[in-house]
C-alpha positions as CSV (number, residue, x, y, z in Angstrom):
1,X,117.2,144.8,93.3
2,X,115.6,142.9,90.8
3,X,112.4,140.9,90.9
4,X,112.8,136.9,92.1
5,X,111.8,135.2,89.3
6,X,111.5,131.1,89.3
7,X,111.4,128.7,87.4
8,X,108.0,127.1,88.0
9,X,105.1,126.8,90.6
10,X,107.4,123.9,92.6
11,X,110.5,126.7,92.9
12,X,108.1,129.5,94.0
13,X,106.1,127.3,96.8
14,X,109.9,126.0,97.6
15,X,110.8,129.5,98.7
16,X,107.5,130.5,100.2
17,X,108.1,127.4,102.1
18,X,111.2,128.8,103.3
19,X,111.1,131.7,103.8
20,X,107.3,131.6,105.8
21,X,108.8,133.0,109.3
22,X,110.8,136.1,107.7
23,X,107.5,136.7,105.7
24,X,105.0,136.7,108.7
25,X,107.3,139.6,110.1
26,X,107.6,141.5,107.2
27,X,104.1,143.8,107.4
28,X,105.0,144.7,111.5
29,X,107.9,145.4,110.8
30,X,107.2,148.3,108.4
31,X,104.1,149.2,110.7
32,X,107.0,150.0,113.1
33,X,109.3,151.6,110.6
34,X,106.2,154.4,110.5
35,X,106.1,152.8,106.7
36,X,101.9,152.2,106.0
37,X,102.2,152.6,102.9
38,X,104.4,149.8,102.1
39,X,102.9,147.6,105.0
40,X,99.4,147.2,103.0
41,X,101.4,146.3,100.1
42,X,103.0,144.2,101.4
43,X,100.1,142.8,103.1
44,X,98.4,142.6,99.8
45,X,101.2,140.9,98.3
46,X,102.3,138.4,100.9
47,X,98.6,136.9,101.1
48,X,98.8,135.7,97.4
49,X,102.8,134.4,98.0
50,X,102.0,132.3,100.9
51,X,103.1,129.0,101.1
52,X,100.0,126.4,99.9
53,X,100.4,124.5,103.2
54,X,100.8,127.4,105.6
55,X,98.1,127.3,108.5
56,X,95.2,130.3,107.6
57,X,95.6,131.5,111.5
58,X,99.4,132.3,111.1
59,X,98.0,135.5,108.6
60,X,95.7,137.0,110.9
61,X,97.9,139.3,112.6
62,X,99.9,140.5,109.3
63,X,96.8,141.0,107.9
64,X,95.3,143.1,110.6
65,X,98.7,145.0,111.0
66,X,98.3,145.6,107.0
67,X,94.5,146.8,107.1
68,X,95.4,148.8,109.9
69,X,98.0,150.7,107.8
70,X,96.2,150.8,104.9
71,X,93.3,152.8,106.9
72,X,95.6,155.4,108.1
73,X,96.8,155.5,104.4
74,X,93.0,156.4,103.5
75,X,93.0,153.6,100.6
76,X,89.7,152.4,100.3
77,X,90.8,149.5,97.6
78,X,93.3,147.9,100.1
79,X,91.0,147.8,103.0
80,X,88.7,146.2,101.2
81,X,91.1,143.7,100.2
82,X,92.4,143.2,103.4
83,X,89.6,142.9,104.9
84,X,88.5,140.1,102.8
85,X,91.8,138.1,103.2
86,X,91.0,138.4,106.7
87,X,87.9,137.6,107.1
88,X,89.6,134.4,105.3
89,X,92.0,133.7,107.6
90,X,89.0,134.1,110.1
91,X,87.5,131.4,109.0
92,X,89.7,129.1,108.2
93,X,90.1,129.1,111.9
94,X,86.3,129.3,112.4
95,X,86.1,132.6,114.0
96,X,83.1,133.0,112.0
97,X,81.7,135.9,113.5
98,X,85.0,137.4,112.9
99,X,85.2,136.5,109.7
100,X,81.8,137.8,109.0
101,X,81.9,141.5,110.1
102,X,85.3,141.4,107.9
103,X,83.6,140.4,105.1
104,X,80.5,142.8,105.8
105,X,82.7,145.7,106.0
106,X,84.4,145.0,102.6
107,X,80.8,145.1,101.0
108,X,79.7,147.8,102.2
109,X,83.0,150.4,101.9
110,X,83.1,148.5,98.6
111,X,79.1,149.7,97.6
112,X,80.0,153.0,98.9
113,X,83.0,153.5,97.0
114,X,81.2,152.2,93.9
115,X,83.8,148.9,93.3
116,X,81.6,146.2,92.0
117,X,83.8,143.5,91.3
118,X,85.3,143.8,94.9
119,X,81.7,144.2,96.6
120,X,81.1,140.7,94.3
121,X,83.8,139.3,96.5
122,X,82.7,140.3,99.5
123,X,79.3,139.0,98.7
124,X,80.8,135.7,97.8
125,X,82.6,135.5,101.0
126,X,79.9,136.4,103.2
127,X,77.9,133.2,101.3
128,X,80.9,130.8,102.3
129,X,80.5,131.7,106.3
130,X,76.2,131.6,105.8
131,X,77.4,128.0,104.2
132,X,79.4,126.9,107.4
133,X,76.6,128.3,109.3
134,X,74.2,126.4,107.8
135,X,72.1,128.9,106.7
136,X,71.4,128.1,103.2
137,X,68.7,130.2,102.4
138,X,71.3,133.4,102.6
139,X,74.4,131.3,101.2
140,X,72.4,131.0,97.7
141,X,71.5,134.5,97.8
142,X,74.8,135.8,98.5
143,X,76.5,133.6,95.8
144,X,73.7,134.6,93.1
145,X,74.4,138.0,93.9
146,X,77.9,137.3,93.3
147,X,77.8,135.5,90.4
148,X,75.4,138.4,88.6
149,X,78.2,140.7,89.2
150,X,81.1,138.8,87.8
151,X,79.2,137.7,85.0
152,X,78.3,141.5,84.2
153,X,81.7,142.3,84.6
154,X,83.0,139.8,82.2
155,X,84.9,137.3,84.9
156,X,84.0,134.0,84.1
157,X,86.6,132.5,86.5
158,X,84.9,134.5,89.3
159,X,81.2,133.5,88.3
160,X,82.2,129.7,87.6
161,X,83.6,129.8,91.5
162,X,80.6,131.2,93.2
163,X,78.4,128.5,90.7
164,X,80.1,125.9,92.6
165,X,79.4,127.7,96.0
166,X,75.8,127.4,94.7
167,X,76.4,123.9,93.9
168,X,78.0,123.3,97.2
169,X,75.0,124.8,99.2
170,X,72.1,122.6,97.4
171,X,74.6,119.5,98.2
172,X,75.2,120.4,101.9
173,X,71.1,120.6,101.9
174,X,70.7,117.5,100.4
175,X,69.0,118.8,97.2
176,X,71.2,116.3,94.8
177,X,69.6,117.2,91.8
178,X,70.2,120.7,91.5
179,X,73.5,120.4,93.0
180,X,74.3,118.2,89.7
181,X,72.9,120.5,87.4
182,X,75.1,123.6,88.7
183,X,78.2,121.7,89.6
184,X,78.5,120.1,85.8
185,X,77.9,123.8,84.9
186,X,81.3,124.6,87.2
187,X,83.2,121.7,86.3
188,X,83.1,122.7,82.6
189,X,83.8,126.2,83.3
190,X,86.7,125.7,85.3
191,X,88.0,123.1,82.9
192,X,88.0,125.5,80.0
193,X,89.6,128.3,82.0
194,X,92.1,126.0,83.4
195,X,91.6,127.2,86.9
196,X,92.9,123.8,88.7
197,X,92.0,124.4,92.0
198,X,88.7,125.3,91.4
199,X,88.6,122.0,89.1
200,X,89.3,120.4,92.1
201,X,86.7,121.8,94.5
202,X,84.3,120.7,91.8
203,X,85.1,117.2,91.9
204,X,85.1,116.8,95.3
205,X,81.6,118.0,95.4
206,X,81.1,115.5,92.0
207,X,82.5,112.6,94.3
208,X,80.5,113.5,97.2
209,X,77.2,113.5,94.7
210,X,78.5,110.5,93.4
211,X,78.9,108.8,97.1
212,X,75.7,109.5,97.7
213,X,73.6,108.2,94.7
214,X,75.9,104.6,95.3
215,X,78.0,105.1,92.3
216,X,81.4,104.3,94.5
217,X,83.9,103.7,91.3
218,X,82.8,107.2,89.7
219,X,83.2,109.0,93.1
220,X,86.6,107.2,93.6
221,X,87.8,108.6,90.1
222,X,86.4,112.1,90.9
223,X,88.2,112.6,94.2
224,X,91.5,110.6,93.1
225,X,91.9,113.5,90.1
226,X,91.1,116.5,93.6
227,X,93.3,114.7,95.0
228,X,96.0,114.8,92.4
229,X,95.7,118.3,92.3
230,X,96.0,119.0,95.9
231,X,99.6,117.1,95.9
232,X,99.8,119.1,92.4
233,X,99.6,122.4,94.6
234,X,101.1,120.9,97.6
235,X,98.1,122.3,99.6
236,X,97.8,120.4,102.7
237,X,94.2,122.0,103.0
238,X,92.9,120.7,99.8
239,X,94.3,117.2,100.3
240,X,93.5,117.2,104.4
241,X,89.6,118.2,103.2
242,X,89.6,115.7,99.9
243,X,90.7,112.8,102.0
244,X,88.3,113.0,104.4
245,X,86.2,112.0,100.8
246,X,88.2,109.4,99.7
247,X,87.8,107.4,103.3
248,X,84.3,108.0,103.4
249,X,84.2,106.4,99.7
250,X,86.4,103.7,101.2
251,X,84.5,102.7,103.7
252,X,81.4,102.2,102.1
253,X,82.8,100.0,99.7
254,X,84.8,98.2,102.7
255,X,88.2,99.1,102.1
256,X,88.1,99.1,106.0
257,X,92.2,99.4,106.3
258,X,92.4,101.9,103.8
259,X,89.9,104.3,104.9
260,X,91.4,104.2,108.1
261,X,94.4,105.2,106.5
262,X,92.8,108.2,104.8
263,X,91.2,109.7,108.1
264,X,94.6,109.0,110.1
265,X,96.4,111.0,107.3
266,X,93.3,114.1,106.9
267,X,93.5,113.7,111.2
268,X,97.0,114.8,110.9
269,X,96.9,117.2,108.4
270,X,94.4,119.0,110.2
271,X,95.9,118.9,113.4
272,X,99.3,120.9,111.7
273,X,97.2,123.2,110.3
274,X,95.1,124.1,113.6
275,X,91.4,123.2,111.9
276,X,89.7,121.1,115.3
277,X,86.6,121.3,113.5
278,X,88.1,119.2,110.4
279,X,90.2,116.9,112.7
280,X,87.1,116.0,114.2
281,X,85.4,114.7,110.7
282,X,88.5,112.6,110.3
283,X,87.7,111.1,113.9
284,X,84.4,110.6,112.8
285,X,85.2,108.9,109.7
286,X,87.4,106.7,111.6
287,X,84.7,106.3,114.1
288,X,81.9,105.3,111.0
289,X,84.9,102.5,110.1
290,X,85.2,101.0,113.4
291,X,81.4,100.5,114.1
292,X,81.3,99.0,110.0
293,X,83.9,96.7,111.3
294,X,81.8,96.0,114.3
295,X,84.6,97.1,116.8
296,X,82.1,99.3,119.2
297,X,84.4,100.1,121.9
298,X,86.6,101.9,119.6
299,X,83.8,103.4,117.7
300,X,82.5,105.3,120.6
301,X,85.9,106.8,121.8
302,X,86.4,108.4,118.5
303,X,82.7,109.6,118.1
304,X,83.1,110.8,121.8
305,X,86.2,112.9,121.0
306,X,84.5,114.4,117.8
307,X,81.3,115.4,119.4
308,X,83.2,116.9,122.8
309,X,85.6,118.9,119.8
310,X,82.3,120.6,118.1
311,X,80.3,121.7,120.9
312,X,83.4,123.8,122.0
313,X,83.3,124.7,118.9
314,X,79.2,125.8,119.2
315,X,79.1,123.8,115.8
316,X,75.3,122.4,116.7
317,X,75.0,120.8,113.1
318,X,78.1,118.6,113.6
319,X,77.5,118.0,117.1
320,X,73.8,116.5,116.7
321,X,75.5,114.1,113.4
322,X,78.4,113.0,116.3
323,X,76.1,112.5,118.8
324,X,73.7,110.2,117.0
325,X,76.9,108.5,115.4
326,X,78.1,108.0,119.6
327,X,74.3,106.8,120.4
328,X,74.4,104.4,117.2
329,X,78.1,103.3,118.8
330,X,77.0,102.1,122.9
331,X,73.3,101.5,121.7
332,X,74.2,97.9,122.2
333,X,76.2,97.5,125.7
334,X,74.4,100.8,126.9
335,X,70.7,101.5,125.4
336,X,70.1,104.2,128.0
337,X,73.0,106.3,127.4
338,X,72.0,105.7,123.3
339,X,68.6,107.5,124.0
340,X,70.6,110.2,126.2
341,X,73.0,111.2,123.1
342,X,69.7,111.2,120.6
343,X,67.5,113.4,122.7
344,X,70.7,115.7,122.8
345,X,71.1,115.4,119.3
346,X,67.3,116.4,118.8
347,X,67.7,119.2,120.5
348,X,70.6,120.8,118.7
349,X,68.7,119.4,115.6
350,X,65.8,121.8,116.2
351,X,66.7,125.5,113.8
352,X,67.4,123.4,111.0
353,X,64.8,123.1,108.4
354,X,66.4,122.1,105.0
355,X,65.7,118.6,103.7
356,X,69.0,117.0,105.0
357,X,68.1,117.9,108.4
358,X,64.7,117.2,108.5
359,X,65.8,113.4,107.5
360,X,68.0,113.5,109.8
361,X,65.9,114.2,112.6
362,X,63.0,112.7,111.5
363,X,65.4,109.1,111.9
364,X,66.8,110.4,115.1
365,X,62.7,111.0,116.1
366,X,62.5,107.2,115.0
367,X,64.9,105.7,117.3
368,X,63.8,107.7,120.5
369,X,60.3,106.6,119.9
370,X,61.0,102.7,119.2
371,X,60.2,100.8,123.2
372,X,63.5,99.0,122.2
């Protein structure tokens, strides 16, 4: 049988779209037919032709069937691989310490085996899930390492994604000013190589940089062009994550209704796709628009759902931020309960050190001390 060929990216995600179910069945169903060999291929294959939209979690167990067969196989190369998609799928479910000892073992059956450019990706991987952890300190040294390797292998797509890692990690840490320098450095890369989705990431970090230095109509123009590119790729991940962007741009300027309308739609999104932990930013956002528009009541509901969300999550970063958004929410009608939520907040506040944090707590320090 020949190849399926189509006609362009919409055609191809059209059939991926369709055929999703009969896909997911494919690998266990040649791990059955006593066929490894072509399970880890197909494995390997099926990660790259899923649909843009599909939720990460629905992967895990063809891609642990796949690895599986793939071991018995004795092919080193594909166990990397599979490994690494995943320890992917992992975390885009946040099972991070899944994710992590995935990612681990692809870098170091990669070092043994001597397969550089597929340790680099490990490396780079194992920098994403030190990001969401919070540990930024490791996260730079992983993506560094990453970067060295793909730009002494001659793949400048591969370095120019890990610089915008970098790039993401000084943001998340609140050091603006050398997130700027290397995300410029990734923008322009990714430009020239024409590596869209990557253009994207880097302009949501631009808009978020942007947001933050008070220069609201050149963040809006940064995250409308992500944003054009996630509907581009119909990929409900990048336009569920981007949005959460555009409403926080919106509601600083005071587009009340339509930032509202942007977490309602990235609330959604993320609810289809089974991320709680993104959901919850959209409730937050909403929450951050109700308390601008002076609607307390409301405010604290969503901030109360978010906050309950990440601690079953054991996401202390984003529980402390919710709680002090809830305490800011019923500081008014019910001061006591405010200084409850802050000294909780201070508390999960404590391991972090980087200069975001220590703002952040330093403020929270602030209100528990005023008599008020």
């Amino acid at each position: 049988m020949p190849p399926l060929v189509f006609a362009d990216y919409d055609a191809a995600a059209d059939w991926a779209d369709r055929e999703h179910t009969t896909l997911l069945r494919l690998v266990p169903a040649a791990v059955s037919a006593g066929l490894d060999p072509l399970a880890w291929r197909l494995a390997e294959a099926l990660w790259s032709a899923r649909y843009p939209s599909a939720p990460g979690s629905d992967w895990i167990e063809p891609m642990r069937a796949g690895l599986a067969a793939a071991e018995r196989a004795g092919e080193p190369g594909a166990q990397i691989r599979l490994l690494n998609f995943l320890g992917m799928a992992y975390r885009e479910y946040r099972r991070l310490d899944e994710g992590m000892e995935c990612h681990r073992r692809a870098r170091e059956l990669a070092h043994r085996t001597a397969m550089p450019l597929e340790e680099a990706r490990a490396l780079n991987l194992i920098g994403l899930i030190h990001l969401e952890l919070r540990k930024f300190d490791p996260a730079a040294e992983h993506f560094e390492r990453a970067a060295a390797i793909f730009r002494d292998a001659d793949e400048p797509r591969r370095a120019a994604m890990a610089l915008s890692n970098i790039a993401s990690t000084r943001l998340d840490a609140g050091r603006l000013s050398e997130a700027e320098e290397a995300v410029q450095q990734a923008l322009a890369a990714h430009r020239a190589l024409s590596n869209e989705r990557s253009v994207g990431n880097a302009l949501y970090i631009v808009a978020e940089l942007r947001r933050e230095q008070g220069e609201l109509a050149a963040a809006r123009h940064a995250i409308d062009e992500a944003l054009d590119i996630a509907l581009n790729l119909r990929s409900h991940v990048l336009e569920g994550f981007w949005l959460l962007t555009l409403g926080d741009i919106q509601r600083v300027a005071g587009q009340y209704g339509d930032a509202l309308t942007s977490y309602q739609r990235s609330a959604k999104l993320h609810r289809r796709l089974g991320d709680r932990s993104r959901e919850a930013l959209a409730w937050r956002g909403t929450g951050q628009t109700y308390a601008a528009m002076e609607r307390c009541d409301e405010a604290a509901a969503f901030h109360r759902r978010a906050a309950v969300v990440h601690g079953q999550l054991g996401d202390a970063w984003q529980h402390a931020l919710e709680l002090d958004h809830l305490a800011a929410a019923v500081d008014m009608a019910d001061p006591q309960a405010a200084r409850a939520h802050w000294a909780e907040a201070l508390s999960h506040l404590a391991a972090y050190t980087d200069p975001r944090a220590v703002a952040v707590r330093s403020r929270v320090e602030g209100r528990l001390a005023d008599p008020a």
